[in-house]
Biopython code that builds the backbone (N, CA, C, O; Angstrom):
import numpy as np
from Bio.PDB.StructureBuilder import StructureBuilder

atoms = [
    (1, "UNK", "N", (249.619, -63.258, 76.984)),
    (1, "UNK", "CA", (249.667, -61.897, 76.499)),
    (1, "UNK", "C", (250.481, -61.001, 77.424)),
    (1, "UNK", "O", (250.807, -59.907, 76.964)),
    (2, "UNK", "N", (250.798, -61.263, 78.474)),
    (2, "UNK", "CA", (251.028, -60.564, 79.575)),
    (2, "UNK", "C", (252.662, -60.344, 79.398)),
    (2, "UNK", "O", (253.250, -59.266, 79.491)),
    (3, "UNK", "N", (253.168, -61.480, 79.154)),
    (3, "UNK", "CA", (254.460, -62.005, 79.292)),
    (3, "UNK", "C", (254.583, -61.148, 77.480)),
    (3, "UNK", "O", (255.621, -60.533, 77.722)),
    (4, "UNK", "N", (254.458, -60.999, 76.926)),
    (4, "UNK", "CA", (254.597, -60.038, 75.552)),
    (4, "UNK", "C", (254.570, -58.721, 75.867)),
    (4, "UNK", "O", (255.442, -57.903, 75.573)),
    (5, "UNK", "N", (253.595, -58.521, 76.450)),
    (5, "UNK", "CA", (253.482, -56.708, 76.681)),
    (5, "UNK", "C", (254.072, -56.328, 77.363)),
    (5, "UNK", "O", (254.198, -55.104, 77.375)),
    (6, "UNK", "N", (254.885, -57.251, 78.473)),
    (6, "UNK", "CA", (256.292, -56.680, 79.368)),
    (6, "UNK", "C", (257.308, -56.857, 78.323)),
    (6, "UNK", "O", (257.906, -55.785, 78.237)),
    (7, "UNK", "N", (257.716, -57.586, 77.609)),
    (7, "UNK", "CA", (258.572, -57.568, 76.467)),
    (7, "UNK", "C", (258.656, -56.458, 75.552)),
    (7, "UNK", "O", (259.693, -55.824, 75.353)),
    (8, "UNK", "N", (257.666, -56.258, 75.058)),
    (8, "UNK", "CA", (257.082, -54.999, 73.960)),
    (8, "UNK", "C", (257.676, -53.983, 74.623)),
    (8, "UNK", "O", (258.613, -53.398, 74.081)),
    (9, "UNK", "N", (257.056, -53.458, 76.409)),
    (9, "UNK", "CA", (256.955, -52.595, 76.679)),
    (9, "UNK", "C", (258.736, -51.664, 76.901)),
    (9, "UNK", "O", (259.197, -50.537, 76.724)),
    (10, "UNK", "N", (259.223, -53.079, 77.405)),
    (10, "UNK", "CA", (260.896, -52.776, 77.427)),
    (10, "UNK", "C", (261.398, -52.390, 76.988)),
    (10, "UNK", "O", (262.274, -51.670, 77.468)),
    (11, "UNK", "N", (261.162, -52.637, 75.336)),
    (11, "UNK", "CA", (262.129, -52.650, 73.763)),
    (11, "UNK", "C", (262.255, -50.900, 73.866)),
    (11, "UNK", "O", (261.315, -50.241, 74.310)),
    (12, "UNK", "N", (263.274, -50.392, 73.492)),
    (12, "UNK", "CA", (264.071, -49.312, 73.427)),
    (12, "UNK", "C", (263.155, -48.260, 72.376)),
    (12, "UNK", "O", (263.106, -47.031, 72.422)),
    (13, "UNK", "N", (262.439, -49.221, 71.397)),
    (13, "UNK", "CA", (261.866, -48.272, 70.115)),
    (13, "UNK", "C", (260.397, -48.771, 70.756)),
    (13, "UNK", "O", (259.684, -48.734, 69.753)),
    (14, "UNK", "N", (259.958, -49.001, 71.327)),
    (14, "UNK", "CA", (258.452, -49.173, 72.054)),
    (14, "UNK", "C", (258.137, -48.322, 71.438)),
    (14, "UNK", "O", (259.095, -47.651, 71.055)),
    (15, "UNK", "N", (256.409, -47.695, 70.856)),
    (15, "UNK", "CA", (255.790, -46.558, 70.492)),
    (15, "UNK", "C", (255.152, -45.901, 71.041)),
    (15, "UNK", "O", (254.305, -46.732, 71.370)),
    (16, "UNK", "N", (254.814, -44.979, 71.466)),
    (16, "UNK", "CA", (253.592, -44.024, 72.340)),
    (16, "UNK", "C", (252.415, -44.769, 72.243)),
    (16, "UNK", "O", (251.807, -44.750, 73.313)),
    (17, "UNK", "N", (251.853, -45.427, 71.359)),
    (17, "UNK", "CA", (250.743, -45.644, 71.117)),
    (17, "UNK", "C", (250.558, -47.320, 71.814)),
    (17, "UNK", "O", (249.436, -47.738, 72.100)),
    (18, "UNK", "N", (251.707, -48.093, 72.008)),
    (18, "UNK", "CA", (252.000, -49.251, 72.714)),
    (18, "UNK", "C", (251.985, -48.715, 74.191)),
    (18, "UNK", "O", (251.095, -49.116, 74.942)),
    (19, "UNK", "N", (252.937, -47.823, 74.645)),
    (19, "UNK", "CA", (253.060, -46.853, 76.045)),
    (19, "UNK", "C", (251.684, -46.851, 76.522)),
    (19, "UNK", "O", (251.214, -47.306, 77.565)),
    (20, "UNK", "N", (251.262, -46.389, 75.776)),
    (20, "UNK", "CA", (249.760, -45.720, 76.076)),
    (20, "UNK", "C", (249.235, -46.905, 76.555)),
    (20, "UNK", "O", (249.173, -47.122, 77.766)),
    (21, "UNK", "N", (248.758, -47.882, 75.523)),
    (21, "UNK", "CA", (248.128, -49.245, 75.849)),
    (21, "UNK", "C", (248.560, -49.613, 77.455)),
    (21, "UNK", "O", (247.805, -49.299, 78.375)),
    (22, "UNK", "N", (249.697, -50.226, 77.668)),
    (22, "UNK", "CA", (250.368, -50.923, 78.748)),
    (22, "UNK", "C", (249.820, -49.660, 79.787)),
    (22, "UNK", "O", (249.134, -50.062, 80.726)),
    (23, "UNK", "N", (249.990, -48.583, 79.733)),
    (23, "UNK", "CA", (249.079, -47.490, 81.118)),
    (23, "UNK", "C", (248.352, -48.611, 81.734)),
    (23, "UNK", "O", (248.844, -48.993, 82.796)),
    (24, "UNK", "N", (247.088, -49.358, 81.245)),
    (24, "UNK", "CA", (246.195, -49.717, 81.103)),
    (24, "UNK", "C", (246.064, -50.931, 82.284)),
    (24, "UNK", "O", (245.176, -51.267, 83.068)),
    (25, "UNK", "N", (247.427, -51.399, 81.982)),
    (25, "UNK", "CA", (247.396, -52.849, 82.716)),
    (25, "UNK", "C", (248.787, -52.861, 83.696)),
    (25, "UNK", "O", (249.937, -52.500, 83.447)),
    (26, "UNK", "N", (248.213, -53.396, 84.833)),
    (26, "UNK", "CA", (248.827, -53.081, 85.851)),
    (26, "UNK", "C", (249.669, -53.761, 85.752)),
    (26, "UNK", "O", (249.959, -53.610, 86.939)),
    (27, "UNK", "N", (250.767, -54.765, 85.249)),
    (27, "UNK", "CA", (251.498, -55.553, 85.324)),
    (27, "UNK", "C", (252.862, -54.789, 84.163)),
    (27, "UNK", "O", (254.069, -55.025, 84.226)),
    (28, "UNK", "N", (252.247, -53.989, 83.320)),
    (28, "UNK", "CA", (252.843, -53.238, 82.153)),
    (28, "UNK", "C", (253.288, -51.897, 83.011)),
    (28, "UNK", "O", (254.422, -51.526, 83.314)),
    (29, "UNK", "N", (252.104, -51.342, 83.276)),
    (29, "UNK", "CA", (251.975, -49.962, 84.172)),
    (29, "UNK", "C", (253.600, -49.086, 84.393)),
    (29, "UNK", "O", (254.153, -48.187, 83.760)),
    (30, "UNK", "N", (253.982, -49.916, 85.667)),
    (30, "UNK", "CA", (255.079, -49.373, 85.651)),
    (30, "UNK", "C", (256.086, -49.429, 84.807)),
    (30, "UNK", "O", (256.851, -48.480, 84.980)),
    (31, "UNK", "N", (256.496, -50.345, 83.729)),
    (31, "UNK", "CA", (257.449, -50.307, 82.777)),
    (31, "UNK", "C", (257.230, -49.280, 81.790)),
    (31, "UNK", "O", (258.071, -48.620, 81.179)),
    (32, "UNK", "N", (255.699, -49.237, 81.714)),
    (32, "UNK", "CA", (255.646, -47.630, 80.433)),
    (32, "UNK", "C", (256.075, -46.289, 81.134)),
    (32, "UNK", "O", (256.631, -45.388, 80.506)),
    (33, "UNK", "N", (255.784, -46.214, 82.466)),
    (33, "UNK", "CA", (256.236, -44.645, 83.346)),
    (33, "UNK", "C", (257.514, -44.758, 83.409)),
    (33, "UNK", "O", (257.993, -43.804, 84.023)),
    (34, "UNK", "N", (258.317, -45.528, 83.032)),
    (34, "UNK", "CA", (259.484, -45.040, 83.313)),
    (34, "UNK", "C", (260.397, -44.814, 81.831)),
    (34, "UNK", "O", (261.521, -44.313, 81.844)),
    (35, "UNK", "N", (259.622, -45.329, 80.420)),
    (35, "UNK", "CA", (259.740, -45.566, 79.087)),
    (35, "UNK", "C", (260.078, -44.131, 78.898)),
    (35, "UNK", "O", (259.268, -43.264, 79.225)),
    (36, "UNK", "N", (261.241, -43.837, 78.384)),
    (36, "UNK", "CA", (261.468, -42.282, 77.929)),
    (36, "UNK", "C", (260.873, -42.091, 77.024)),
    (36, "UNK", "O", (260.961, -40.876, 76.851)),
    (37, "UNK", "N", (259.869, -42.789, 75.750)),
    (37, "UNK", "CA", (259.118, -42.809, 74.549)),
    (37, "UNK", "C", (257.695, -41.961, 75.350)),
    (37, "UNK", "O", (256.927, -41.082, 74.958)),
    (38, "UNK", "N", (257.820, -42.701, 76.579)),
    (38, "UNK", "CA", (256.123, -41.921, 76.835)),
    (38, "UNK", "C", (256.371, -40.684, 77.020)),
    (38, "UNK", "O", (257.453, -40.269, 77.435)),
    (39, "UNK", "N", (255.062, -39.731, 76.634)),
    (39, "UNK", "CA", (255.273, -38.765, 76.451)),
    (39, "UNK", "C", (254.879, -38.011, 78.088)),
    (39, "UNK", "O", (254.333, -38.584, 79.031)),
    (40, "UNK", "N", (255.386, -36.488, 78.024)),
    (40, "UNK", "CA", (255.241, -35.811, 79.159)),
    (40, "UNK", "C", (253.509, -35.815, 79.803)),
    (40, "UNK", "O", (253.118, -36.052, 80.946)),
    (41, "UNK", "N", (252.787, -35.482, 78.655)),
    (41, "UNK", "CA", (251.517, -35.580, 79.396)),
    (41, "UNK", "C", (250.678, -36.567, 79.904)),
    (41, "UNK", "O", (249.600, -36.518, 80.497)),
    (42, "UNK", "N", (251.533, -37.634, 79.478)),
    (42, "UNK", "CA", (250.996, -39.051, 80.218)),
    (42, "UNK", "C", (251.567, -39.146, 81.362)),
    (42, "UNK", "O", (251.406, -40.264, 81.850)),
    (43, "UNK", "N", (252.287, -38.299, 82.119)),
    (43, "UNK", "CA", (252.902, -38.252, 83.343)),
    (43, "UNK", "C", (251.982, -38.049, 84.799)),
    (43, "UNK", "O", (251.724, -38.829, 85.716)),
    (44, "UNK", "N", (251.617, -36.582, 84.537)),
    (44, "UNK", "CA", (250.645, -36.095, 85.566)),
    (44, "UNK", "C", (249.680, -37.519, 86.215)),
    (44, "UNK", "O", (249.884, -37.831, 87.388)),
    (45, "UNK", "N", (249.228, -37.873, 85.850)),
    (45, "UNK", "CA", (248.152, -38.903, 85.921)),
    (45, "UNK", "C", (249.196, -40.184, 87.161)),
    (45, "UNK", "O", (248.925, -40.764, 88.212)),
    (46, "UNK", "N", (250.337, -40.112, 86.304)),
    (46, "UNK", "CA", (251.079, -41.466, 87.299)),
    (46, "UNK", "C", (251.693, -40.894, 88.296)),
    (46, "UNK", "O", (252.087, -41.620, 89.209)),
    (47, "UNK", "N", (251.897, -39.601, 88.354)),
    (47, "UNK", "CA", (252.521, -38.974, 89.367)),
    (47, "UNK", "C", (251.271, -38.854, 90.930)),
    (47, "UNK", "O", (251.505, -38.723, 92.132)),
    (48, "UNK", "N", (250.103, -38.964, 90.233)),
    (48, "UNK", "CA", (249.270, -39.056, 91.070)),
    (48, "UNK", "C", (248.405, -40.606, 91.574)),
    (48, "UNK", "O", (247.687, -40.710, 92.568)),
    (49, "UNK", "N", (248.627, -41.361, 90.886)),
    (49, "UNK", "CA", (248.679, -43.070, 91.107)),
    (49, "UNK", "C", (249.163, -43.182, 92.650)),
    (49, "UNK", "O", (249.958, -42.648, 93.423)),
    (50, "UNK", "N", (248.135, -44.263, 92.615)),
    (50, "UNK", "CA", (248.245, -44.799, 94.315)),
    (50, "UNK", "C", (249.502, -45.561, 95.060)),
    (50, "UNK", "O", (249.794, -45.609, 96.255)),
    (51, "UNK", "N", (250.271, -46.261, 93.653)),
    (51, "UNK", "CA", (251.267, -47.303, 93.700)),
    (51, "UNK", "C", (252.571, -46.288, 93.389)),
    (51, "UNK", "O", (252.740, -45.649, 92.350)),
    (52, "UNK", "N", (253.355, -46.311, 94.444)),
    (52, "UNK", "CA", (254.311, -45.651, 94.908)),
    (52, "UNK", "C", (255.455, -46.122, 93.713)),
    (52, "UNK", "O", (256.147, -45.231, 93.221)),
    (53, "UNK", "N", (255.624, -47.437, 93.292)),
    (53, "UNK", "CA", (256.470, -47.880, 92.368)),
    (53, "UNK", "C", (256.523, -46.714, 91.106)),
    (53, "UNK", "O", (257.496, -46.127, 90.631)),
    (54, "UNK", "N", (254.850, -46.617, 90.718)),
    (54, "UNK", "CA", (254.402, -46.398, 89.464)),
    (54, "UNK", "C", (254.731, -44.811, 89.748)),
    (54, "UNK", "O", (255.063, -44.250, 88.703)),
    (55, "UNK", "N", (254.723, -43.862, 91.005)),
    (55, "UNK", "CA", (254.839, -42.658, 91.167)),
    (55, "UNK", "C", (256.420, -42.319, 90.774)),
    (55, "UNK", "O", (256.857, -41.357, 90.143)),
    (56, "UNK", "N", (257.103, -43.412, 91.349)),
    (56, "UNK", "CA", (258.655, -43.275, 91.308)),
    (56, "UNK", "C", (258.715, -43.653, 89.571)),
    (56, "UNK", "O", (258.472, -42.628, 88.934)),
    (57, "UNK", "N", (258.896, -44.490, 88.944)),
    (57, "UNK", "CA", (258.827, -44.753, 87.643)),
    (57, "UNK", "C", (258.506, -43.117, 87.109)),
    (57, "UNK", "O", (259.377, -42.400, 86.616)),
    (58, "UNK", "N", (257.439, -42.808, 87.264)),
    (58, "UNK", "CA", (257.009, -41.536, 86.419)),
    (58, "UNK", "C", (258.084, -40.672, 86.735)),
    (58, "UNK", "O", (258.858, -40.423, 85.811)),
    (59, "UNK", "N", (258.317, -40.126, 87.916)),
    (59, "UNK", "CA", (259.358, -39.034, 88.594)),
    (59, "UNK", "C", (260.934, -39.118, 87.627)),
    (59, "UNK", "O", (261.516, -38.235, 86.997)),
    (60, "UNK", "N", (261.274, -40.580, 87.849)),
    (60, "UNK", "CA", (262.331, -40.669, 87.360)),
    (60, "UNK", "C", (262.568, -40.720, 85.707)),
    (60, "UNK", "O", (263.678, -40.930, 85.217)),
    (61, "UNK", "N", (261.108, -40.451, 84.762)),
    (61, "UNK", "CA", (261.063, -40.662, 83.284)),
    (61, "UNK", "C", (262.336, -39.469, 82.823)),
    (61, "UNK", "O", (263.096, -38.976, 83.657)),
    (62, "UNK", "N", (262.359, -39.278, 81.952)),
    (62, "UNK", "CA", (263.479, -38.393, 81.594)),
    (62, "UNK", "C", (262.529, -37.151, 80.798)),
    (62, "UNK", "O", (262.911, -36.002, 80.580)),
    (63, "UNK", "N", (261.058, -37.803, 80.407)),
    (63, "UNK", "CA", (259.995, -36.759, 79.549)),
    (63, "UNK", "C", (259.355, -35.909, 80.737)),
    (63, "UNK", "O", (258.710, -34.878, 80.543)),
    (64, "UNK", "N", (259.641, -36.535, 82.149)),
    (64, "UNK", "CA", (258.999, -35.170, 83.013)),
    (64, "UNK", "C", (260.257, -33.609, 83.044)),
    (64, "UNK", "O", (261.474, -33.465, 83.159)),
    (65, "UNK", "N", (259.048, -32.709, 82.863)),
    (65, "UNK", "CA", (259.596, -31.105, 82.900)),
    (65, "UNK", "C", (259.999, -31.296, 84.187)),
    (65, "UNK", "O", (259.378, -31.817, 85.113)),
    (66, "UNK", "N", (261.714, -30.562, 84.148)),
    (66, "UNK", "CA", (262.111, -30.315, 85.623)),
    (66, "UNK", "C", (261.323, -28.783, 86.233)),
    (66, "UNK", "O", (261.727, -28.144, 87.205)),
    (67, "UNK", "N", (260.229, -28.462, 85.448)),
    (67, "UNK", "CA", (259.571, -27.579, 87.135)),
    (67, "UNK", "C", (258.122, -28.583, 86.891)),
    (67, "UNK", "O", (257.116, -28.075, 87.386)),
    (68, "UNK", "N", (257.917, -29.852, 86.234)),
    (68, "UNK", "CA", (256.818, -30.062, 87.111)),
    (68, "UNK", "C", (257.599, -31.368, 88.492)),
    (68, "UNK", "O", (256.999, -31.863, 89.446)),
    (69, "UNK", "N", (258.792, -31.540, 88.155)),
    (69, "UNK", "CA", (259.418, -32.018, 89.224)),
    (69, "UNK", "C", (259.787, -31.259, 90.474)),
    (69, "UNK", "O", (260.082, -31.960, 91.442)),
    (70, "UNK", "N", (259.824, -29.896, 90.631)),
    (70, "UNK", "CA", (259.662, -29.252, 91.691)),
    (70, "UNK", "C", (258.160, -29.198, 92.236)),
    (70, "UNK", "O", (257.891, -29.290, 93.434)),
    (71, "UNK", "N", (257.178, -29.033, 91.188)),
    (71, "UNK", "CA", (256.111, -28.825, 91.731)),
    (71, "UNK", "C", (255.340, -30.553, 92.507)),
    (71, "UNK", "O", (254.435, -30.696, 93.328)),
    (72, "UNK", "N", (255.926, -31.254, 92.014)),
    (72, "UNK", "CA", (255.175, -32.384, 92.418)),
    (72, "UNK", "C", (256.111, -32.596, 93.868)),
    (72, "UNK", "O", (255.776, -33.289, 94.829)),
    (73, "UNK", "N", (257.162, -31.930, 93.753)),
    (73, "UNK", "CA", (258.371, -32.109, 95.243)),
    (73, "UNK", "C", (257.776, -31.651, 96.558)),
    (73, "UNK", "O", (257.595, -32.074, 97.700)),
    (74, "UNK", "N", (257.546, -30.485, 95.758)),
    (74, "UNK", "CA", (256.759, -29.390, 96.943)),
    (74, "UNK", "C", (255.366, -29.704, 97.318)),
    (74, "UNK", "O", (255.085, -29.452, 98.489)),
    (75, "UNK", "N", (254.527, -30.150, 96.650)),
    (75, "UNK", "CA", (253.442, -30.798, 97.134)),
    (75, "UNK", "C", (253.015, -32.128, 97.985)),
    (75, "UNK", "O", (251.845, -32.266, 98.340)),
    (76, "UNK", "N", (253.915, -33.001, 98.264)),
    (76, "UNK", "CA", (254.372, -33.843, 98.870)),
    (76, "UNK", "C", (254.727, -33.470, 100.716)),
    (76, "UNK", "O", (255.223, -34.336, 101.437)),
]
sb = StructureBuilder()
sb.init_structure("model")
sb.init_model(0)
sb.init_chain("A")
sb.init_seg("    ")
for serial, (resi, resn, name, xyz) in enumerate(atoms, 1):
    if name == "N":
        sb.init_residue(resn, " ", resi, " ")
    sb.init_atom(name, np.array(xyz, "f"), 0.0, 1.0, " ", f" {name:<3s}", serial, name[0])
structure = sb.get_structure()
């Protein structure tokens, strides 16, 4: 299953509702934070994640607001 949901998670038309799922599992994790499909408010949450990969993934999504990218700059 594992080896599918990194597949799934890749695909260009992935859905929010797949995004969402893969959050879930750490092996998916970072491939959905960086998924431009996921949406902005699934961000906050990875921006605050322990795994530095998964922080960078989120930072670099294209759905984070550039002032919550200042604000997460400045808090750092």
């Amino acid at each position: 299953m594992g080896r599918a949901l990194r597949d799934i998670v890749r695909h260009c038309n992935a859905t929010l509702s797949v995004l969402s799922a893969c959050l879930a599992d750490p092996w998916t994790r970072l491939l959905a934070a960086r998924h431009p499909a996921l949406s902005a408010s699934a961000l906050p949450e990875l921006l605050a994640a322990d795994d530095r990969g998964v922080v960078g993934a989120a930072v670099a999504n294209p759905s984070l607001p550039a002032t919550r990218m200042v604000s997460s700059a400045g808090g750092q």
